[in-house]
N, C-alpha and C positions, 0 to 999 in steps of 0.2 A: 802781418806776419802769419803766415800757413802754422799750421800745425799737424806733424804728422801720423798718421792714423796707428791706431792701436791695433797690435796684432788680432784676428781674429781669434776667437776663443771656442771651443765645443761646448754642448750644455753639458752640464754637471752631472749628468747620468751616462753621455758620451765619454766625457773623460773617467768617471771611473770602469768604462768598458775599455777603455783604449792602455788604463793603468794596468787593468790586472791580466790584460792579454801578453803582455811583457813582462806578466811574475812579479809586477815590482809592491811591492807595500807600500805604506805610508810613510812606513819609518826612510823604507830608501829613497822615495821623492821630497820626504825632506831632508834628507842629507845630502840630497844632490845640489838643492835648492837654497839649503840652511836656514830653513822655516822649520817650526814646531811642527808635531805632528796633527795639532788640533787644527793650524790654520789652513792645511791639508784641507784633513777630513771636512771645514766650514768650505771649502772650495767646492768638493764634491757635492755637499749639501745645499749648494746653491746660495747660503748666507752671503758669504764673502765672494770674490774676484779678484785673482793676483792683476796688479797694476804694474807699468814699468819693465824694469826686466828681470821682475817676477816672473811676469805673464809672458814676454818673450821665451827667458827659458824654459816655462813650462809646455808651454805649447810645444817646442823641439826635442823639447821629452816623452812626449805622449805620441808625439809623431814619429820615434825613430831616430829624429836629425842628431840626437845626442845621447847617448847609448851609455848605461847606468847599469853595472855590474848587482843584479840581486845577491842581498845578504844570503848566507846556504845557514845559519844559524841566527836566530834573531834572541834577545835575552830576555827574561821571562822579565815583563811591565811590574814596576812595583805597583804598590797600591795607591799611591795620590797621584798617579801622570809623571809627565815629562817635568823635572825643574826649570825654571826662568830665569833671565837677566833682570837686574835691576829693573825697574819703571823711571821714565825719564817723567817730573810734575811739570814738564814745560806744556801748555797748550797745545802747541804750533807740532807737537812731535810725543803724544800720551800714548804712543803703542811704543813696549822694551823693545828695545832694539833684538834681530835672532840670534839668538845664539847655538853653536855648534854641536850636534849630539856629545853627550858626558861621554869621556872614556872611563869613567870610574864603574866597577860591575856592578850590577842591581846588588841589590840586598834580599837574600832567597827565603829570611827569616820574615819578610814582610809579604811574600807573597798570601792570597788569604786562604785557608784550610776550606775542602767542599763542605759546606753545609749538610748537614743529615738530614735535618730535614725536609731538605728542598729534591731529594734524590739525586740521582743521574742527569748531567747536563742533558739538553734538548739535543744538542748537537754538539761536535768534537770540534775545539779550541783551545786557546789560551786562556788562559785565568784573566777574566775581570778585574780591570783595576779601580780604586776610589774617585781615580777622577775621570775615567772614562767608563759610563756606566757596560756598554756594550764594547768588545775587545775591537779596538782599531787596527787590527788584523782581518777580521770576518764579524762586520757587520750586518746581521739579519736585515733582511726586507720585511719591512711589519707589515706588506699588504699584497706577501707573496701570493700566488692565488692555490696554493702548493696547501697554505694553512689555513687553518679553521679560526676565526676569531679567540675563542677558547685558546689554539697551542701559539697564534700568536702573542697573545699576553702574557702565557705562562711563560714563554721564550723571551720577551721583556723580562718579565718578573724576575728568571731565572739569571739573566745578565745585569739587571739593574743594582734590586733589593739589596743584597749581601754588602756591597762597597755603601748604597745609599745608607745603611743603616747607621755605618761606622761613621762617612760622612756629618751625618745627625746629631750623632754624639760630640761631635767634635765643636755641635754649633751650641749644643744645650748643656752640655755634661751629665746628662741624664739619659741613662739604660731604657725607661719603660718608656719614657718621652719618643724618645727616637725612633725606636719600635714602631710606637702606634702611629709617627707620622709619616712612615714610609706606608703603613698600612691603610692611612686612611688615604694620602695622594694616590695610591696602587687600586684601592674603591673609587674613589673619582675617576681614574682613569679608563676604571674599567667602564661605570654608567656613562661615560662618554668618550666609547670609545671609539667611536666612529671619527672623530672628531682627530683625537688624539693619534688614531693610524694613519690618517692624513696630515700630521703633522710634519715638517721635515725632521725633528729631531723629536722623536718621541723620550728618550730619554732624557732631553734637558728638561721636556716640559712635566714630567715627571719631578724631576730634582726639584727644581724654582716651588710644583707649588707642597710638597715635605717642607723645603725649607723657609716659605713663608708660614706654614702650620706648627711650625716647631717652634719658630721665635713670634708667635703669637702671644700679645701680651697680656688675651684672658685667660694664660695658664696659670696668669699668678694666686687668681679666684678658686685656684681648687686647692682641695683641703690635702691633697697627697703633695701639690707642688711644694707645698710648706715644711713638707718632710727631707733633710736635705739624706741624695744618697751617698751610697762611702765613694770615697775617690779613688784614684788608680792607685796598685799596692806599690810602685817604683814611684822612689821619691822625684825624679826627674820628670817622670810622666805627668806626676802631679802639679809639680809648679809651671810648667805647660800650660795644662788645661785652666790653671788658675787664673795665669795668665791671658787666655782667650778668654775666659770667663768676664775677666775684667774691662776689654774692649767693649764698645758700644758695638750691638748688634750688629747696624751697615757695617761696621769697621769689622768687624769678625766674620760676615760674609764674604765682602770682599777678597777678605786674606785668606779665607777656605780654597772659593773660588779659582784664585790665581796661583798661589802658591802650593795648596794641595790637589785640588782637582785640575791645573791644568791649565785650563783657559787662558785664552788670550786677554787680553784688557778692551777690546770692544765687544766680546762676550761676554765678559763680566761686568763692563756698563749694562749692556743691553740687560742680563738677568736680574740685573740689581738695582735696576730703570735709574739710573744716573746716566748721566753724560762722560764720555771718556775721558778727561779731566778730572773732575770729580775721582772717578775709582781711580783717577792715577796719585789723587791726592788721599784717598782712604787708605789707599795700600802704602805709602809712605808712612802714613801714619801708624798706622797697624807694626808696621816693619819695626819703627823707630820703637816706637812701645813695647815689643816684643824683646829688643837688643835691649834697650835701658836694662829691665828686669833679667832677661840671659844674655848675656853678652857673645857668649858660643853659637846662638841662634843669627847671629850680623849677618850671615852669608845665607841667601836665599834655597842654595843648593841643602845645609846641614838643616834649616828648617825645613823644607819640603820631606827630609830623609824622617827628621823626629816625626811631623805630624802622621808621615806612615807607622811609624812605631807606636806611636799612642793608640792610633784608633784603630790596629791589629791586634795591641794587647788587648782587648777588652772579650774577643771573640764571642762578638755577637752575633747571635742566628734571627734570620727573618722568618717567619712565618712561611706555610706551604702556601703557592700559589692559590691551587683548590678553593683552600679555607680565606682567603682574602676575597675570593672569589666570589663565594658562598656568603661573605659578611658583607661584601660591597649589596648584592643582589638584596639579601634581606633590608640592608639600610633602605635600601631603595624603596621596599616594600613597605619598609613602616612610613616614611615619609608621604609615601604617596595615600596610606589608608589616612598618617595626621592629615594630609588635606584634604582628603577628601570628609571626613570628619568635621574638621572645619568650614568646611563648605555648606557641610545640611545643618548645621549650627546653626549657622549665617543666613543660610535660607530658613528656617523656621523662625528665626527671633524676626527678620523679616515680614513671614508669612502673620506671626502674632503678632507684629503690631499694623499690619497693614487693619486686620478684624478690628483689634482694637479702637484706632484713633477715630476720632472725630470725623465724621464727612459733611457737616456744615459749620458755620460762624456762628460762633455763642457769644454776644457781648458781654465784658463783664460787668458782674453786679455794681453801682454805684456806690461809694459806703455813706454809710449813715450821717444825716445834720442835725444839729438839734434846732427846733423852731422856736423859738419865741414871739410871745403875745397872746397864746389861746390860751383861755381859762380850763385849768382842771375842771375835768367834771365830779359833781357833788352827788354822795352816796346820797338815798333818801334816809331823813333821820327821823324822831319821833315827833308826833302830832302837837300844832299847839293846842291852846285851848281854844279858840276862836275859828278852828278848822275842826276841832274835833263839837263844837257847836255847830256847826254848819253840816257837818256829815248826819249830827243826830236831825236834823231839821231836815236834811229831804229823805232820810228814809225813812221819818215819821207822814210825810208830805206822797206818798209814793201815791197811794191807791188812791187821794184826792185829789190829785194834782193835775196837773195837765195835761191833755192829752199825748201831748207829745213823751211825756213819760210812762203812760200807761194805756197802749191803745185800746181800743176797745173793738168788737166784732161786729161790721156790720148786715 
């Protein structure tokens, strides 16, 4: 039986040149399509490849052959992505089925306020949402040759930070936690960022590793995590967060993941190094354990809506790029003087015992036996009388005695 050949596909940098020369967005190829916008933008990114006739109608879209009226008004992204369809736990079928762009209108109260401290965007767009770090509207080139290493981190920084922080929070329920872990993933990023700008998605790799640093379990070891902080002032907010709180970690990943940031369910395998089963069965459970406790939360749509609401209320500011900048570089510096430190340590206890040791074989001493059978030796003691007659008798004997005792001259 033949099988027949799959439509030809452009690379993933051709199809987003062929996209934006017909004006079209994300949001309109997938509504043409009726894919998510993420599984879009993992097309472009070269992650994923539409299959079937996916990939049929894709290709006839990008080519012309099928002709897709651009939105003249797009609605402003809320903060956690696009909502999802259920997750199906079958094996055979763990990606939700797509579903239709929401006609319901965003919520304008969850878009996120500019940061003061972060200043003036780099460049003119749409607000950042929670789960798309960078606007799926105009995604930066991180390896423009337009930018200088420096503006383009700070143009990460600036599209990332603000949603990642709130993200954060939403994994930890702690303000200062969250903070320092987008700040210290935003330091790693930067000492390697070479690395990082040839990444394909510079901001997942960002996110994944904040959020393995946040739900790091030697935060427990410090004396401030023991401090608990106050919780949200909205009673609703709070039994929320309690609620994630109480999830096992994976299980509250996952369901960040999917249901506030967005992601598909092979994306959020993959960042959450499970199998797509697996997260189809974490997120289940997440869901079910969320609805038990709120029962208003059942529908995937009104929790993706709350969890923007929680982690908007908090209005949390990230640090200035600069100064993340600036702390990445110094971290650097001090690790690298600790090792090197450690080095001439190690080289001198080294160099001292090479002087010191031994350079030939020393047998050891044998220990002691005690011998038996020799006689103690005997002090001299005092004269008998028959010795002390005999001494007076040759020195009275001296001068007449023998020659042998007194020689003479001859």
């Amino acid at each position: 039986m033949t099988r027949t050949p799959e439509t030809p596909l452009p690379s993933p940098k051709e199809c987003r040149r062929l996209r934006e020369a017909q004006s079209l967005s994300h949001a309109d190829v997938a509504a043409a399509l009726g894919v998510t916008r993420a599984t879009v933008r993992s097309w472009e990114n070269g992650r994923t490849t539409p299959r079937g006739t996916n990939r049929d109608a894709y290709v006839r879209l990008l080519t012309g052959a099928q002709k897709v009226t651009p939105h003249q008004e797009h609605p402003a992204p809320a903060l956690v992505g696009a909502a999802t369809g259920p997750v199906q736990a079958s094996p055979d079928r763990a990606e939700p089925a797509p579903e239709p762009p929401s006609e319901t209108p965003p919520v304008s109260e969850l878009a996120p306020e500019p940061d003061p401290e972060l200043g003036p965007d780099p460049a003119p767009g749409p607000e950042p949402e929670l789960g798309s770090e960078l606007s799926p509207e105009a995604e930066p080139e991180p390896l423009s040759p337009s930018l200088t290493p420096d503006q383009a981190f700070d143009a990460l920084y600036a599209f990332c930070a603000p949603a990642l922080v709130r993200q954060t929070y939403l994994l930890t329920g702690r303000r200062e936690l969250a903070r320092e872990s987008v700040e210290c993933a935003f330091q790693l990023a930067w000492y390697r960022w070479p690395e990082v700008a040839m990444d394909r998605d510079p901001a997942g790799w960002v996110r994944a590793t904040a959020h393995e640093f946040a739900l790091s379990p030697w935060h427990r070891l410090r004396p401030r995590h023991r401090n608990p902080e106050p919780p949200p002032a909205a009673p609703a907010d709070r039994a929320l967060l309690d609620v994630l709180l109480q999830l096992p970690p994976v299980y509250r990943r996952t369901l960040l993941l999917y249901d506030g940031v967005g992601l598909d369910l092979p994306e959020t395998a993959a960042e959450t190094e499970a199998s797509t089963p697996a997260a189809a069965n974490r997120l289940l459970h997440a869901r079910e354990a969320v609805a038990t406790r709120l029962p208003e939360l059942a529908e995937p749509k009104e929790l993706h809506r709350r969890l923007a609401e929680v982690a908007s209320a908090e209005r949390l500011h990230a640090a200035k790029p600069t100064t993340v900048r600036w702390g990445g570089e110094q971290r650097a510096r001090h690790w690298t003087r600790a090792a090197i430190a450690f080095t001439v340590v190690l080289i001198g206890a080294t160099t001292l015992t090479l002087r010191t040791a031994p350079d030939h074989y020393e047998p050891p001493l044998a220990p002691g036996a005690t011998v038996h059978g020799v006689p103690p030796r005997v002090a001299p003691g005092p004269l008998s009388a028959e010795q002390l007659a005999l001494r007076a008798k040759l020195k009275g004997e001296t001068v007449s005695g023998p020659e042998r005792l007194v020689p003479e001259a001859g």
